[in-house]
Every structure is written in C-alpha cells, then in structure tokens.
N, C-alpha and C positions, 0 to 999 in steps of 0.2 A: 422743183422740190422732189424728193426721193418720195418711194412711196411709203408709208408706214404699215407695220405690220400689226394682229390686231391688240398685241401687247404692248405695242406705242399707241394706239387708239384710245385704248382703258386706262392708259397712263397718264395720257391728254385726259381726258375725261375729268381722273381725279383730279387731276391739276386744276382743273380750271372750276371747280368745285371745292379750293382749298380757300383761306384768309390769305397767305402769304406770297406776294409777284414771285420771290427770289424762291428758288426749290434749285438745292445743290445737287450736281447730276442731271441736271435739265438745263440751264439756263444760267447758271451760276455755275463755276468751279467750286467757291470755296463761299460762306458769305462769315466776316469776320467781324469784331466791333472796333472800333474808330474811340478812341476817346476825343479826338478834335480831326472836324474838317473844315474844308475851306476851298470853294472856287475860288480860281483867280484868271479873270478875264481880261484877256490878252496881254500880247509877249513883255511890254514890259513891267506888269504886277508879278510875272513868274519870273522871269531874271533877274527880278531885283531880291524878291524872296527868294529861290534858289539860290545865288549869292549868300545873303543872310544864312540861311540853314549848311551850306558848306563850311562856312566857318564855326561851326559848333558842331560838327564832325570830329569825333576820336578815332575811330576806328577803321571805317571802310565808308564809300562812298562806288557807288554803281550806278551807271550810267548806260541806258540801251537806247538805243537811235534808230530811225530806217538813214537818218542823215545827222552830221555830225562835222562841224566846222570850227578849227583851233582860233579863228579870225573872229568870233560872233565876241559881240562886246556885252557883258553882262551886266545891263545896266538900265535903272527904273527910270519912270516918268522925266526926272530932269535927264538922262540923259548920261550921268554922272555918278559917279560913287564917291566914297567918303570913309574909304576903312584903310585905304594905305597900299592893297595890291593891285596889282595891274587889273584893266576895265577885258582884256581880251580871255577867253577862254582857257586854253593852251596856258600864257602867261599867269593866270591868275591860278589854276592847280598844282603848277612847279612852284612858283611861290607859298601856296601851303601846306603841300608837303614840304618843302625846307623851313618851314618854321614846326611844322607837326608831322616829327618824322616818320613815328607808328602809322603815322593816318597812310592807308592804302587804297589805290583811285584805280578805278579797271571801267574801260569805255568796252561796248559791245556793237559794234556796230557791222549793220548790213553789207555785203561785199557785193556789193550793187552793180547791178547791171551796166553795160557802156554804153547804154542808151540816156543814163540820167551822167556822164560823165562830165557833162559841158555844164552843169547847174551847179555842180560839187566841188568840194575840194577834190587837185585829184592824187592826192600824196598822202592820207592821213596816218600811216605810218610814218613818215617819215615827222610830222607837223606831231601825232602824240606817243608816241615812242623813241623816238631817236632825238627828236631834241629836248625832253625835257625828264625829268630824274629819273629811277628806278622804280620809286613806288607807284609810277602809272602807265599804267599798262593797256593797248589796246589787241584788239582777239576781230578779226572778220567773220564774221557770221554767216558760212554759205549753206549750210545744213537745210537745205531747201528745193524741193522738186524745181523742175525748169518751170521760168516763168513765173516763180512764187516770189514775195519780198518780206523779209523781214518789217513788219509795221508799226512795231507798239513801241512809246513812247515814255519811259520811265527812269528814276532814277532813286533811287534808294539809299538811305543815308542811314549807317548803324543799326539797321532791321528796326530804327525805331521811327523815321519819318519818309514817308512816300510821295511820288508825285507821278501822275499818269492822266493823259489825254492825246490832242491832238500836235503839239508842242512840241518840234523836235530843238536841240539848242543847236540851231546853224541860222544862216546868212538870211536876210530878207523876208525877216519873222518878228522883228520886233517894232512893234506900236503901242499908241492909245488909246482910251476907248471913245476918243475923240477924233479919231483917224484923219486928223485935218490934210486935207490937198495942198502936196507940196511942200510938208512938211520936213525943214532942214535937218531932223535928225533921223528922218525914216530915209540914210544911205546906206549900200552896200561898200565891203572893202574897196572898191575900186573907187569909191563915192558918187556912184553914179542914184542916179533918187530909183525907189519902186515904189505899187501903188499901194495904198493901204490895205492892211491886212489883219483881218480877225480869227482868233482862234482862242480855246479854253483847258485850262488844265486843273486839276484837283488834287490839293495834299491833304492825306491821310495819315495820319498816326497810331502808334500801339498793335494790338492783333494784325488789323488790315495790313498797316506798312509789313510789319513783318515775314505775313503770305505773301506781297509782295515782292521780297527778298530773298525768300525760295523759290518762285518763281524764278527771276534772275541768273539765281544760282544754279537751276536747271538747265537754264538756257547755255549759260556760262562753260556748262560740265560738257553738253550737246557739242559747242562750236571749237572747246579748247581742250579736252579732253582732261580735266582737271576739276575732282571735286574739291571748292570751296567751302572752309568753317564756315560757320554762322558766328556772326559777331558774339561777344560777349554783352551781358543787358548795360544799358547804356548806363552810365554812373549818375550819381545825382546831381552831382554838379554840375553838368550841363548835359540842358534838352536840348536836343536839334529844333527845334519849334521854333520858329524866329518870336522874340518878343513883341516886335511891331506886327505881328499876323494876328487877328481878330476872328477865331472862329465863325463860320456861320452853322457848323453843328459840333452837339456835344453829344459823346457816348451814344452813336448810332451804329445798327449796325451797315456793311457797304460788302455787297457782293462783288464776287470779280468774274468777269464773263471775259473765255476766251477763244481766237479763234488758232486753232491749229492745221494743216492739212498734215492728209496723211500721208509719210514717208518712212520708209526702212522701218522703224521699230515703234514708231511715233503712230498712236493710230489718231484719225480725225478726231477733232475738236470741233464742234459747232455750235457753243453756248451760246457767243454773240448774234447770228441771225436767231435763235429759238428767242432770245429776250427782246429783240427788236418787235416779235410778232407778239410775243407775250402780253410787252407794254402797251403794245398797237389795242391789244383784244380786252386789257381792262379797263382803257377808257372811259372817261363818263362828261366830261366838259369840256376838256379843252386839251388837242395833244399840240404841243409847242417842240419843233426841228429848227436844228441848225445842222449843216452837213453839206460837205464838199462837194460828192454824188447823190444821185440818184436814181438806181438803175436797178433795185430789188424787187423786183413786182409780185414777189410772195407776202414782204411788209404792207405792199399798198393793198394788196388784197383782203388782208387782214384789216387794214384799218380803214378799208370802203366796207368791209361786212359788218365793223362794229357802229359806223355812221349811220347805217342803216338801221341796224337795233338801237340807237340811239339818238333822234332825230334834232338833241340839242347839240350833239358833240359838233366843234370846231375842228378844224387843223391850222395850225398857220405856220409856213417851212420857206426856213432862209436859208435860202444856196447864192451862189456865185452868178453874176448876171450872164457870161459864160464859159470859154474854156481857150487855154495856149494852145497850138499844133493843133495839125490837121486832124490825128489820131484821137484825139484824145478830147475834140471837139465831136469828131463824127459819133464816135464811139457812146459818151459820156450824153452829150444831147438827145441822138436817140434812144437811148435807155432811159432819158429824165420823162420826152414823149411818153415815149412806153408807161412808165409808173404812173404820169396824171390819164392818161387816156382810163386805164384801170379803174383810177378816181372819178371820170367824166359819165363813163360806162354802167358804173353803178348808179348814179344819179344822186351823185353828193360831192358833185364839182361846185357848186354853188357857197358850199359851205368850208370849201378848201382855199389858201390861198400861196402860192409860190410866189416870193417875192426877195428882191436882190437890195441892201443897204446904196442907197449913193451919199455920197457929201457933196458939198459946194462949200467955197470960199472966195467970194468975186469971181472973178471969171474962169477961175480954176472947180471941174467939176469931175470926181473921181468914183467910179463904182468898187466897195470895198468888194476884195479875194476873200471869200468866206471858207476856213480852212478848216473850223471846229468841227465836232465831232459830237453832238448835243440833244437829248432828246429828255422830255420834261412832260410824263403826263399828270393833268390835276397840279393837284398840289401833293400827289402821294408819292412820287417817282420821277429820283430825278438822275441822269444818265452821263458820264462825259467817260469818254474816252479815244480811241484812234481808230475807230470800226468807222468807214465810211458807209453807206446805206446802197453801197452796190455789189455786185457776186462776189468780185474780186473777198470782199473782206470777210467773205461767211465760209468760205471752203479753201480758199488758196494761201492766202497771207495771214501774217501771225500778228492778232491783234490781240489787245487788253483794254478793258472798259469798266470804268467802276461804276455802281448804282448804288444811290442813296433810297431806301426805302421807309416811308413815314411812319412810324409807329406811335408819334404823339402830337400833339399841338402843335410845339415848340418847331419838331422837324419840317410839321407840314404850313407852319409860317415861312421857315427858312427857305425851305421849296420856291415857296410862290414870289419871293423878294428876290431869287435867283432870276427866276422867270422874266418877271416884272423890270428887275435890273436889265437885264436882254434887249426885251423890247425896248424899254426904252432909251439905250446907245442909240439900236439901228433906224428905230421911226422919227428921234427927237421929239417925243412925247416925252412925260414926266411920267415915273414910274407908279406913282399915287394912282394916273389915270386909269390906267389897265386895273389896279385891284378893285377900284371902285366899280369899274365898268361890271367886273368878273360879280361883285358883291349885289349888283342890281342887275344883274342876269342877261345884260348886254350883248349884242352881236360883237365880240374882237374882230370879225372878219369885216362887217358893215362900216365899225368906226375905224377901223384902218381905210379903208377907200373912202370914208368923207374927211377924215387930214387932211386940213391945208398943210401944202408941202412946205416944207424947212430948211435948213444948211443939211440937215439930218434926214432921210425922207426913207422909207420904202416906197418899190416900184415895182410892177409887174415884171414878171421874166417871161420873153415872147420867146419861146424857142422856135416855132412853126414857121417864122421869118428863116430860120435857119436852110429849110428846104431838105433836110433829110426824109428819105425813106424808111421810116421806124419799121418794116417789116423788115429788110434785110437782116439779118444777125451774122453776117460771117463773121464780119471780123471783131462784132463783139465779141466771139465766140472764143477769139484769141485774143482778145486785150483784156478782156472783163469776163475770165471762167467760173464759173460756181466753184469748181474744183480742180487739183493739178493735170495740166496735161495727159505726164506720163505716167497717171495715176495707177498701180498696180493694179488686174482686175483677174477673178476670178475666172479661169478658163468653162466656155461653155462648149456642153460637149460636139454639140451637132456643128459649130463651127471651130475644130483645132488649130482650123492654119490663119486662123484672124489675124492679124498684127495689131499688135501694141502699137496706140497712137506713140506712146515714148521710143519706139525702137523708129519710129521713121522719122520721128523731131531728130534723135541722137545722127541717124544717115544724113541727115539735112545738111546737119550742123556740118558732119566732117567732109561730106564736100564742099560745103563752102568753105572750108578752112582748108583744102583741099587746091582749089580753084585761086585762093588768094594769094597762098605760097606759093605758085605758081606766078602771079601777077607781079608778085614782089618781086621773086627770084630772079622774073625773065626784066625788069626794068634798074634793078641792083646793078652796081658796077662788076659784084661778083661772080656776074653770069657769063662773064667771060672766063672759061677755068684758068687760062694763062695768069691770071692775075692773082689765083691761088697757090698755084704750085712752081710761082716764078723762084721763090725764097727758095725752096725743096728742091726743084730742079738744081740749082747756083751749085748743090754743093754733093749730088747724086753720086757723081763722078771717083768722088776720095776716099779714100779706107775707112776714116772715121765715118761714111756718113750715118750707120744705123744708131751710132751715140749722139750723132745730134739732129736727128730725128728725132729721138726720146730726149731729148732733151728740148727741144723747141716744143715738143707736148707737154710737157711737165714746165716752160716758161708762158704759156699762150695759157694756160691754165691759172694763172694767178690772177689775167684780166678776163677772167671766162667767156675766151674765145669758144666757137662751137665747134666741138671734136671733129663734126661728123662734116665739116669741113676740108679737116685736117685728114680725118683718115679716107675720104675719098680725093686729097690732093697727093697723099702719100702711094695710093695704089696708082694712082694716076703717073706719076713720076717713076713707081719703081716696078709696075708693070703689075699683074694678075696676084699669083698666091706670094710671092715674095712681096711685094706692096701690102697684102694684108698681111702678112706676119709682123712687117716694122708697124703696120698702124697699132697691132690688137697688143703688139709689145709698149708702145708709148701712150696709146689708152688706157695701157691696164698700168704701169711706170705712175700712169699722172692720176688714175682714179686712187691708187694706193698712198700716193704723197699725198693725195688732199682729206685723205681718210684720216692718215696720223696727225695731220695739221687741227683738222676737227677735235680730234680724241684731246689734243693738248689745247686747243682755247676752251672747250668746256662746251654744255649744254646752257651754262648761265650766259656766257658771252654771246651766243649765237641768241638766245631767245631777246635779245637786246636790239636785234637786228630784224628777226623774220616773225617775234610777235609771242604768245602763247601757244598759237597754232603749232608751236613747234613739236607740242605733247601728242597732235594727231600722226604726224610723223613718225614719230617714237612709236606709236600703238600700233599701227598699220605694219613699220619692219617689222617689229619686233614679232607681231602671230606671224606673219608670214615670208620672213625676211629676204628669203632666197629668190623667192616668186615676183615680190613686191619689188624688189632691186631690178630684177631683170625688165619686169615691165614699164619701170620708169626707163630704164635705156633702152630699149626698143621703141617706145612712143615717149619721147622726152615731155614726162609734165612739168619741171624744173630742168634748171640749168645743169651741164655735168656737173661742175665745178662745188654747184649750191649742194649737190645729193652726194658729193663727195665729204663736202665739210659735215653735211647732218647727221649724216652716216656714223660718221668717227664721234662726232659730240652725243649723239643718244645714245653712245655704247652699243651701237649693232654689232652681234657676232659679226670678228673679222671673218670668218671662214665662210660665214652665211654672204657677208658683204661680197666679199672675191669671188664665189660661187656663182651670186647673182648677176655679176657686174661682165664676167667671162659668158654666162648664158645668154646675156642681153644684148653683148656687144657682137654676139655669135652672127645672126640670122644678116645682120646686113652686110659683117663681112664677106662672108658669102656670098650672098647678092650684087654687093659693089664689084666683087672680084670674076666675079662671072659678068657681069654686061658693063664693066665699069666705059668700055672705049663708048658703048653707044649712047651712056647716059649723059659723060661728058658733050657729043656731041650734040645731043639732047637741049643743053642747057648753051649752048654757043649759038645754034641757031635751030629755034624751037618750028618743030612742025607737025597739022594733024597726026601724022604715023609718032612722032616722038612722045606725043600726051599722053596717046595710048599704049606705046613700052614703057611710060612713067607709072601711069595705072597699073600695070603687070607686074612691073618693078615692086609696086605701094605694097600690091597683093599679097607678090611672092612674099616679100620679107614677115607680111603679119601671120602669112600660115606659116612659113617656118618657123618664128616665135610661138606661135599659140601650139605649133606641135612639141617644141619643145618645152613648152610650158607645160603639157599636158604630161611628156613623160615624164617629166618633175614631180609634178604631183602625185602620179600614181605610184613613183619611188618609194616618197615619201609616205603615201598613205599606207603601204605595205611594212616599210619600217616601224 
C-alpha cells in the first residue's frame, strides 16, 4: 500500500465516521439509482437473459470483454432457445441487425496478450467484422501499459439496461447452478466436456445502466479514437428489461468502483481495492467471498483487524480448489498462503473459512472453477463485479464492480437471499438453513464443518500440500503487480541516471524480437539471397530492366510482399548506389500507386477490414504526418502495402505522405548500399563476426533515422 498523506488520513477519518459504505471519490466513481436489479447466477441465467434483453434493443448495444468468442452459444438452462435466431453469438447479432437495421452492435474487446492465444479465438476480426453486417463493429483495446489487461465485463443496451460482473461471453463459461459432473451440455466448440464452472453477473437499469454507458463510451473514444452519441431515451414501447427477469431490487441506489492504471493521460483509478477494504472494515456478522484469487493482503489486513474488534464477525470465502499452469499455480497459491497466514497471525483463523464447491454424481466427482467476483457483507452490502481479490486488479488492469448498498428492509432482505441463495448451490444445504442459523446467532463457520457431506459439499482448500515458499515474491512481482510495470515515475533528484523499470522491459522486448528474426531468418528458405534476387538477376542484363524492376515492385505490392526484401535484392543484383536508386525509385513507384488506390476505396471500405482502429491511424498522420510516415518505414509497425492503402483512405496530405515515405525509406538505403555485399553474406552463412555487423547495421540505420528525424522536427518547429 502507498503511504498516505495526512489529508488522506483525515479523509479516512471522516469516512469511516460517515452512515454511508459508497462515498464518491473514494471508493465509488459514480453511485447512481437502479430502478430494477437483479443477480443472475451463472452463465446460463445470463445468456439466456442477455439474449432476451438484445432483442428489445432499438438503438445500440455495447459489448466490453477481456475475452470475446463469435462460437459461444447463447443459451439458458435447457440448452435451447426458442425465438427463431441462431443459438451462436456472431450468428445470432448479424441476424438482428438484419431484421433491426437502426440497431448498432460495437464489441470492445482486449487485444490480448499471446500468451492467452491458445484459450481464444484467434481471429476475432475476422469472426466479428468481416463476416457479419456493417452495423457491427469490433475496436481492440490495447490502450494499456505493458502487462496490464483489459478486465471488466459489460454490456450496455440503449444507456437503458446494464450488465456487469465476472461473465465474459466466450467459450467454457456456460453452466448451472447445478453444475452436475459430466454434464452433456457443458461442451466447448470442438465438443470436448470442461469442468464446471461458477461465476455471477448483475443487470441494472435506468441512471446506473446509463453511467454505465458512458463508461463505455469513454473507453470506446480511448481505444478507437472516436467520440460516440449517447443513445436517444429509450421509447416506450419497448424496455430492454426482459419480461421473464424478476427483480431482486427496486429503486436502489448501486455504486460503480473502478479500477484504472495509470497511463499517458489516464491518471490511476483505485476505487476497487479502497471498497474491498472499505466493506472489509464495516463488518459486523458475517463477510461472505466468492473470488478467483486471492493474493491482497491489505483486504486481509483489513478484515483480520475488524475480526478482532469484533469477536462475532465470521468470514466464509469460496475460491477455486486450485489453479492451471505452472505460473499461475505458483503465483496465485502463494499469494492465497500469504492472505490466510495474515488471517492466522491475527488470531482469527479460527473463525475464517476457505473452502472450494465439489459435486458428485456416481462415480463422477468434479471441483467447480470458481470464476465470480463476489463479496457480500451482512445483509447491508452486496458487491459483484470483475475485480479479483489480488494486486493485479487494484492498480494494473481495468476493472468495474457494482455494489448494492442497503438502505431499507426490503434491500437488506434482498441482500441476505442473495447470500443465502450462494451458500446454498455450493454446500447443498437449503437456503432457509443459513437464515435461520444467522436469525439464532449461529456459528456459519461450525455448521459448515458439521454437514454431512452431499452431491453438493464444501471442502477445505489445502494449499500448504502445494509446497510453495510464500516468501519468495519475484515472480509474483511480475505476474501479480499492484501497479504498471512501466509505470511513469517522478524523477528523484539524488539518483538522475536511475532507469525506468519501462525502458529496460521496452530493451528486453526488442532484443528478443531482435534474436527471433534472426532465428527465423537464418531457418527461412529466404536465407539464402540467391533465392531472392534469382527473378532480378534473369533479366539485369536488358535495357528495359529499371522498368521492370518498378514494375515487379508495384506487382509484389498488391500481395504485400516485403519491400525491404526486394529493395535489398535489388542493390544486390544491381550493385551499391545504382541498386539503391532502382530500389528507392520502385519503392517510392509502389508506395504512391497504393496511396491512390487507398484515396479511391475510401476510409469506409478500409475500416471494414482493419476495424475502427482505423480513426487512431488517421489522428497519429494527421498531428504529425511526415514524422509518423517515416517512422513507420524505418521500423515497420504494419505492412508497406497496409500504410500505403491507409495513408491514401484517411486523406493524409499527399506531400506529407511522399515526404515521409522518402525520409523513412532513406536511412536503410543507405545502409544496405554501403555493407550490402557483407550483409548478404551475412544471411547465407551466419557467423559470431556477422551477428555482430548485423547489430552495427541495426544501429546504424536507427541513428541515421532518429537523426534525421530530428532535423525534421526542428525544421518544422522553426516554420
């Protein structure tokens, strides 16, 4: 925890000396009124209802994922649907926009890591933009220091109905709250079975959804450079509210705690850990968790010191019995150590209990994957959303969590049959039993361990069997950060030459990106240059050859072959400064033709293909077009071909365009044309002394870019 200063101290102070949990600017973003809520406990009461509330959609429907699968089948308890569109994702939103063609569908989803590459679709472009209408649209969301993820789970229909928890709509999520083992309908697309799995999501209506929905829209404006209307108020003839949803609250209000790290313009957001502590510290009977991790040990700290002041309070916290990968077992476990030790240390282990759902069905016996996001204290506070209970989700990744706060009877009934409903899925007790137990002032923790066990049971979670060393923190340190990496940090004076933990992740990265193209290169058929400049040599010899030279550039260009291919086969073939003039002439030939080509399909056609992202593109030329052009063809971050079409479709000044495209292309001609014989040989048969003229080579060409980059700028900043 950071330290506080003594104006957060006094601030603490009043807070915890106020009536009200939720205090905006602390702990809550925004808190707004709900005229109708409703949990809805696990995947298939939310896809059946989500379904439901999509089709009473007029206007827009918004969709934010950290995952996001066109394959997930939206469909309740039996299984089935019953309204006429198709049961898959993907298929069932081309279906409603063609029947409701106003209605405008926009997914936001995380451009996620390649480490989660193998659990995902790994095309979603391709699955929600390219095959299905115009009015839906998907946007990748990388707007994120290194190592952070996109987290929160929501979807917003007409700013007038919301839905936000642990719930993303992909693959190997949908169950019941029966979680039977083995059950024929809990398959993945491939049909393969997974094991049961629990998680919780909450719709909200009216104010709430509608902060909701600017929320969104922020995010939206952040990742695609495009501010979104706010819908129009939803008409009266149809609510989005599915008719078959049964409130379990009326007209309450529901705060929204979020988490943001801080990046570029974006300062931190940390309402989500401040409420987890919050709820932790007003306890008084009974705090009730559900949650994936467990690795905060400022929450457990908080909620062993309120144990302590209060010698009835309980805890009882359902997590996962334990964890996939090596990583993310090591990691996650001992962090979960860490948080009870916390609990043990205080001396109110006794009155805590960690325990994991299993089922049985004959001889089939399954521990459910506890995926919710859930925390319930009393009957005055009740919490769901995508914040898990570890660092990652209080300073690094962006999450959103709603909390219901009791202000009467009615809510604080609703509370406790939440609660109550909980327990008893996972124990296979009757929900009656827990109120009554709570009404005659019962130990929860003692009648849980004297249950005779069930099909349904709770069970202790033994992590110490595990054998980690909970003192170690490295690599939690990297997999589970309180806060980003390359978190920008104010310089201190007495150390100037510190490094930025970011500047030596950033060196990390590009040697090993570095090291790879090198691996690639040297095992590629293309490593042999003869195989390059076999074509270019054939026809070196004949008068026409500098025409079709520029012409094989301006044809290899239409299948976005790589230039820088061509123009180091070309100096190769036609020797030193003559070799680079026909390259930088058929480079610049083929940059220009794919420019006009752009200019004539349009920015609509193109945004069809590469996304909304295309508006970032557009903002970046356009402040700085001449600068920004050259350092993409110096350090290619897209294809030529793709920066030639984009170029022409966002209307980049042509003059800016050619300017940049000549400055960029500049530094390696150069380079190539000066060591080209030794680089080639380089690449034919690689050796210590060659790595290292390749390194020099790397070098050279990025200081003579960044020099020339420099006297560009200081051109212009004089003009």
């Amino acid at each position: 925890m950071l330290d506080l200063t003594v104006a957060d101290r006094l601030s603490d102070v009043r807070y915890r000396h106020s009536s009200s949990l939720l205090a905006p600017g602390r702990n809550v973003w925004r808190v707004e009124q709900a005229g109708r809520a409703k949990v809805l406990i696990d995947a298939a009461a939310y896809f059946c209802t989500l379904r439901e509330a999509m089709l009473n959609a007029e206007d827009t429907i918004h969709i934010v994922g950290w995952d996001l699968d066109s394959r997930v089948r939206l469909v309740g308890p039996s299984g089935m649907c019953d309204d006429g569109l198709p049961e898959t994702l993907a298929a069932f939103l081309s279906a409603l926009v063609q029947r409701r063609p106003r209605l405008r569908v926009r997914l936001l989803l995380w451009d996620y890591s390649l480490v989660f590459s193998l659990q995902r679709e790994l095309a979603p472009l391709l699955s929600f933009l390219w095959r299905t209408p115009p009015q839906i649209e998907i946007c990748l969301d990388d707007v994120l220091p290194i190592g952070a993820c996109h987290h929160q789970k929501l979807v917003v229909i007409d700013d007038a109905l919301a839905f936000s928890g642990g719930l993303d709509i992909t693959i190997r999520r949908w169950d019941t709250p029966e979680h039977r083992p083995g059950d024929p309908l809990r398959l993945d697309p491939a049909a393969t079975p997974y094991p049961p799995f629990h998680d919780v999501q909450m719709a909200v209506d009216g104010a709430a959804a509608a902060a909701l929905g600017e929320l969104v829209r922020a995010r939206w404006e952040r990742a695609a450079c495009e501010k979104l209307r706010r819908p129009p108020a939803p008409g009266m003839a149809r609510d989005p509210w599915p008719e078959s949803l049964t409130p379990d609250f009326r007209d309450v209000p529901v705060g929204i705690a979020r988490t943001f790290p801080r990046y570029g313009r974006q300062e931190a957001v940390t309402e989500v850990a401040t409420l987890f502590e919050d709820m932790a510290a007003r306890a008084d009977r009974l705090v009730y968790i559900e949650n994936q991790f467990l690795t905060h040990t400022a929450t457990a700290e908080r909620l062993a010191a309120r144990m302590v002041e209060r010698p009835q309070l309980e805890a009882i916290i359902i997590a996962p019995r334990s964890y996939d990968g090596w990583v993310e077992r090591r990691v996650m476990l001992a962090g979960r150590l860490r948080f009870m030790r916390v609990i043990e240390q205080a001396g109110v282990g006794d009155r805590v209990r960690l325990l994991y759902p299993r089922v049985q069905e004959g001889d089939l016996i399954d521990a459910v994957m506890v995926h919710s996001k859930v925390m319930i204290v009393d009957d005055t506070a009740l919490r769901v959303g995508s914040a898990n209970l570890c660092n990652r989700s209080m300073g690094l990744d962006t999450e959103c969590d709603l909390v219901v706060e009791a202000k009467d009877e009615a809510s604080r009934r609703g509370i406790a049959a939440i609660r109550n409903q909980l327990l008893a899925e996972h124990s296979g007790l009757e929900a009656s039993t827990f109120e009554e137990a709570l009404r005659q002032g019962r130990s929860l923790c003692q009648m849980l361990d004297q249950s005779a066990p069930t099909a349904h049971g709770l069970h202790p979670v033994d992590d110490r069997s595990a054998g980690f060393d909970i003192s170690e923190a490295v690599i939690d340190a990297m997999a589970d950060p309180v806060e980003p990496l390359d978190e920008e940090r104010t310089a201190i004076a007495d150390q100037p030459s510190r490094l930025r933990v970011g500047l030596v992740v950033r060196i990390g990265i590009a040697l090993a990106a570095i090291a790879l193209l090198a691996l690639v290169w040297h095992l590629s058929p293309l490593s042999d240059p003869a195989r390059i400049t076999q074509a270019i040599d054939a026809i070196a010899d004949r008068p026409w050859a500098p025409l079709a030279v520029i012409a094989i550039f301006l044809l290899t260009s239409l299948v976005a072959f790589p230039v820088t291919l061509l123009i180091f086969a070309t100096i190769a073939v036609f020797g030193g400064w003559t070799g680079a003039l026909l390259a930088a002439a058929g480079a610049m030939a083929s940059a220009m033709a794919g420019y006009f080509v752009g200019k004539w399909l349009g920015a609509r056609f193109l945004r069809r293909f590469i996304g909304p992202r295309l508006n970032r593109v557009r903002r970046v030329l356009s402040e700085r077009g001449v600068l920004t052009v050259a350092a993409v063809r110096i350090v290619p971050a897209a294809p030529f071909t793709v920066v030639n079409l984009v170029a022409g479709a966002i209307g980049l000044r042509f003059l800016d365009y050619a300017a940049g495209t000549a400055m960029g292309l500049l530094p390696g001609l150069i380079v190539m044309s000066a060591l080209g014989n030794q680089i080639a040989t380089l690449f034919a048969r690689p050796t210590a002394g060659g790595v290292a003229l390749l390194l020099c080579f790397i070098i050279a060409w990025m200081a003579l870019a960044i020099g020339l980059q420099f006297l560009a700028a200081r051109y212009r900043s004089r003009g």
